[in-house]
C-alpha positions as CSV (number, residue, x, y, z in Angstrom):
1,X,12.9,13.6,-16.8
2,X,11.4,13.4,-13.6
3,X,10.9,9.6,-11.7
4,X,8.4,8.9,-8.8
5,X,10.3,6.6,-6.6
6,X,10.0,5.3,-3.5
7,X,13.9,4.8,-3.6
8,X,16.9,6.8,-4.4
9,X,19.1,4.5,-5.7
10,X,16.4,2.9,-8.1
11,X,16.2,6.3,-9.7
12,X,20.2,7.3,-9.9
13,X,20.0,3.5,-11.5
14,X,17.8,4.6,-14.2
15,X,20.5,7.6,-14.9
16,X,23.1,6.0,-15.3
17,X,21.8,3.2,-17.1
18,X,20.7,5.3,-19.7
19,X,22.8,7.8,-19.5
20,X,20.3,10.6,-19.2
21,X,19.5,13.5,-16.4
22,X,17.1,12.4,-13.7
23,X,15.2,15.0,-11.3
24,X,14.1,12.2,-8.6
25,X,11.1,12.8,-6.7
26,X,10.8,10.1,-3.5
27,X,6.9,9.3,-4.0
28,X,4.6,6.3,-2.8
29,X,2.5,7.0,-6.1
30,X,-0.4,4.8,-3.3
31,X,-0.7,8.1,-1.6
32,X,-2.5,10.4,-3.1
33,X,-0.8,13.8,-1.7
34,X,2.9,12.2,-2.0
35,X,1.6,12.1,-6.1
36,X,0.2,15.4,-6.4
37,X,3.0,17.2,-5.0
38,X,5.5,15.7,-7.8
39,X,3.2,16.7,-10.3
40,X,2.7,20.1,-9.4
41,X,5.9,20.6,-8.2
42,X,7.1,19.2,-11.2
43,X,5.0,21.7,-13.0
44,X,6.0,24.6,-11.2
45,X,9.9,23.5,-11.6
46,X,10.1,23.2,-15.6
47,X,6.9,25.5,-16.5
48,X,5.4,22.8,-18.2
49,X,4.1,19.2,-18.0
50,X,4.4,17.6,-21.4
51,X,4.0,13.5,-21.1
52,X,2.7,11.6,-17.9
53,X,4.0,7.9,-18.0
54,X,2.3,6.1,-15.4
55,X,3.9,2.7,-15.3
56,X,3.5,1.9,-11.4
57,X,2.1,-1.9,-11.5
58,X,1.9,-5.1,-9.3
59,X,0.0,-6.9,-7.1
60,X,-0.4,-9.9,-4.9
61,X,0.9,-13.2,-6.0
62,X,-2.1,-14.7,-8.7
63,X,-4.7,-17.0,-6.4
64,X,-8.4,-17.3,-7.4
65,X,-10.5,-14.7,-6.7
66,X,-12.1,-16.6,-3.5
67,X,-8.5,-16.7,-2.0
68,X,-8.3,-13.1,-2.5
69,X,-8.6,-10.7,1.4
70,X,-9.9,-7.5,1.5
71,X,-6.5,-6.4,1.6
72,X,-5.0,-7.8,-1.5
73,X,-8.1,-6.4,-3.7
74,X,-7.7,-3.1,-2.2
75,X,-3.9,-2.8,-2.9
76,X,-4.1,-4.0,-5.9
77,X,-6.7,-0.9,-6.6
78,X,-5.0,1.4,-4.6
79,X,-1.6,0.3,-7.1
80,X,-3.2,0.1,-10.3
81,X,-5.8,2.2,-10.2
82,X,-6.3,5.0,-8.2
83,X,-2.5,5.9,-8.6
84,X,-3.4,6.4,-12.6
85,X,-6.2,8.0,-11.8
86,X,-4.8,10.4,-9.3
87,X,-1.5,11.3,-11.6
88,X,-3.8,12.2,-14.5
89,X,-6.1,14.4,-12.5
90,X,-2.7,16.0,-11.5
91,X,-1.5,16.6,-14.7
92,X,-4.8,17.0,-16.9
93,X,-4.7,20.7,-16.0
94,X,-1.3,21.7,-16.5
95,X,-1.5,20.4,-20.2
96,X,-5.3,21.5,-21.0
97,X,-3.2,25.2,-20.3
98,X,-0.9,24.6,-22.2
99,X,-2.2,23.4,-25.0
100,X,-1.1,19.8,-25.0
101,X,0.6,16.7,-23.9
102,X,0.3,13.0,-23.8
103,X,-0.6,10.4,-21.1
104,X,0.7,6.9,-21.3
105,X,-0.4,4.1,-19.0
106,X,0.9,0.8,-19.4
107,X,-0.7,-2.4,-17.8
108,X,-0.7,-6.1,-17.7
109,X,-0.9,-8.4,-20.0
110,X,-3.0,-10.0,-18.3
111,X,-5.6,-6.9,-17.9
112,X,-6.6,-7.0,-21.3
113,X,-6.5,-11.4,-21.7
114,X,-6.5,-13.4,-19.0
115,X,-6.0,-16.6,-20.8
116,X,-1.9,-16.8,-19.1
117,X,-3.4,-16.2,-15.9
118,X,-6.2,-18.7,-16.0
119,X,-3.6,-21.4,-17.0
120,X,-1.3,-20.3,-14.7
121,X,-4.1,-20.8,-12.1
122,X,-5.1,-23.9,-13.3
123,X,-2.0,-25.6,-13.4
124,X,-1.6,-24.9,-9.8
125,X,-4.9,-25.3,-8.1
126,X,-8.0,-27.3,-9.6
127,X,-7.3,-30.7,-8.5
């Protein structure tokens, strides 16, 4: 198993908590380079790239969408999109070669029904 992580210690964590061998790989999956190195490299190391799990997620704290700067909407993209996108461009090709593999991407709850968010929202700001 092979974990993108910004931090060391967040992937030695993930080890020993269950007990398993981790290949850390320090990435900013936000940088597109940084993510196609691991992939590749990754690749390269094993001969093979059998499952992507992209499970990178987060953004700013939940404000309505007037509230929201440039900046939050574009990390929010840059986090939970484009990193997706990016790792699956990255490892698309190394398991069309081979034959197969499998891509899981998790997301929010929220993504798919807003409903919490909404009540969250208007809980804390419609007068």
């Amino acid at each position: 198993m092979v974990i993108a992580q910004r931090k060391a210690r967040v992937a030695q964590g993930l080890s020993e908590e269950f007990a398993v061998e981790v290949s850390f790989g320090q990435t900013d999956v936000c940088v597109k380079n940084q993510l196609e190195r691991l992939i590749n490299g990754t690749a390269e190391r094993y001969g093979r790239f059998d499952i992507l799990i992209n499970n990178a997620g987060g953004g700013s704290l939940p404000k309505p969408l007037e509230q929201s700067s440039d900046k939050d909407v574009r990390d929010s993209l840059q986090l939970n999109f484009w990193s997706c996108l990016w790792a699956i461009q990255a490892a698309f090709p190394h398991m069309k070669a081979q034959g197969h593999g499998r891509i899981v991407n998790f997301g929010s709850l929220n993504g798919v029904c807003t409903a919490c968010l909404t009540t969250w929202l208007k809980r804390r700001c419609v007068p």
